[in-house]
C-alpha positions as CSV (number, residue, x, y, z in Angstrom):
1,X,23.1,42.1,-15.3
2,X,22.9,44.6,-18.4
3,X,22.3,41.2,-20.5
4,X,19.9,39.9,-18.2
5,X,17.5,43.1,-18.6
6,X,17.9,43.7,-22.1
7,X,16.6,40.4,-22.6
8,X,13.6,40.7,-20.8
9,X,13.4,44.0,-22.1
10,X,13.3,41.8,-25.8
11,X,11.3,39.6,-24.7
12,X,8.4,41.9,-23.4
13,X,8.6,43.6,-26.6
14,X,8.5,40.4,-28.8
15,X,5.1,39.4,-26.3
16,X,3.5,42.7,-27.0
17,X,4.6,42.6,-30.9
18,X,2.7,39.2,-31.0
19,X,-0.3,40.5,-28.9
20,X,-0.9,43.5,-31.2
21,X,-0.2,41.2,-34.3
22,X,-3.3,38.2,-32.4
23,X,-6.2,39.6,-33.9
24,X,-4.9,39.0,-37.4
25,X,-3.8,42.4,-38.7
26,X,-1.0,45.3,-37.6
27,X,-2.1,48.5,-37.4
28,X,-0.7,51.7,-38.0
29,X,-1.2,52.3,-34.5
30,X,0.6,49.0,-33.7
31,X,3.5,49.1,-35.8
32,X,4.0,52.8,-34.3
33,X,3.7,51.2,-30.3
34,X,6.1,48.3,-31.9
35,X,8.8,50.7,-32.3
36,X,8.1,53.2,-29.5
37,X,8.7,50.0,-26.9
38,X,12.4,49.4,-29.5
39,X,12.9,53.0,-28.8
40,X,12.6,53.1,-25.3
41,X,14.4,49.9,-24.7
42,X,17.6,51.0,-27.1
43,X,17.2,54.3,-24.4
44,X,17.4,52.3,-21.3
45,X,20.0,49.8,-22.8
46,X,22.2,52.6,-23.2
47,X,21.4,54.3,-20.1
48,X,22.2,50.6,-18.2
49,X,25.4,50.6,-20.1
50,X,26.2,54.2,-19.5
51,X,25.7,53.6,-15.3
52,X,27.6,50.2,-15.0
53,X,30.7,52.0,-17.4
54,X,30.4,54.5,-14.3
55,X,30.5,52.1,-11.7
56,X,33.5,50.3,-13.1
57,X,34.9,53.9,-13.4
58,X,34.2,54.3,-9.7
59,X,35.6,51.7,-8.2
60,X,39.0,51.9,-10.4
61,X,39.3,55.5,-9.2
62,X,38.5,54.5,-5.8
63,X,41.3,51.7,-6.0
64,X,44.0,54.3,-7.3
65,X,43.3,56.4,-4.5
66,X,43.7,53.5,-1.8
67,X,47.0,52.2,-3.1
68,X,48.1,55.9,-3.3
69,X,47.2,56.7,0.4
70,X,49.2,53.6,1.2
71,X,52.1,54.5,-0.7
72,X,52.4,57.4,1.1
73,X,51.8,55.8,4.4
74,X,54.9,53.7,3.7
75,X,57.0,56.6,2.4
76,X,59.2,58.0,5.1
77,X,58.9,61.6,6.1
């Protein structure tokens, strides 16, 4: 999923770099929005990264747990 929205995220940046870039010239004022949208999207490409590294986290720690309670089911007492 991470690939999927960094892509668009690319490709939105790539439509607005070409939009700024129509009316024949780049502004200062362009080239500075050019790499704000880069910023942002290196920003949210980490913070996707960052949450699905949790996730996996998550569910591995959640796993542990359930073949820990059922050792200790199966463990006489």
């Amino acid at each position: 999923m991470n690939d999927l929205k960094r892509t668009v995220r690319d490709t939105e940046a790539d439509a607005k770099e070409a939009w700024r870039k129509a009316d024949g010239h780049e502004s200062l004022g362009d080239k500075a929005a050019n790499i704000r949208d880069r910023a942002g999207n290196a920003v949210k490409d980490v913070g996707d990264d960052i949450h699905e590294e949790a996730d996996k986290l998550s569910r591995d720690a959640a796993y542990e747990r359930g073949r820990t309670d059922e050792a200790e089911m199966r463990t006489p007492r």
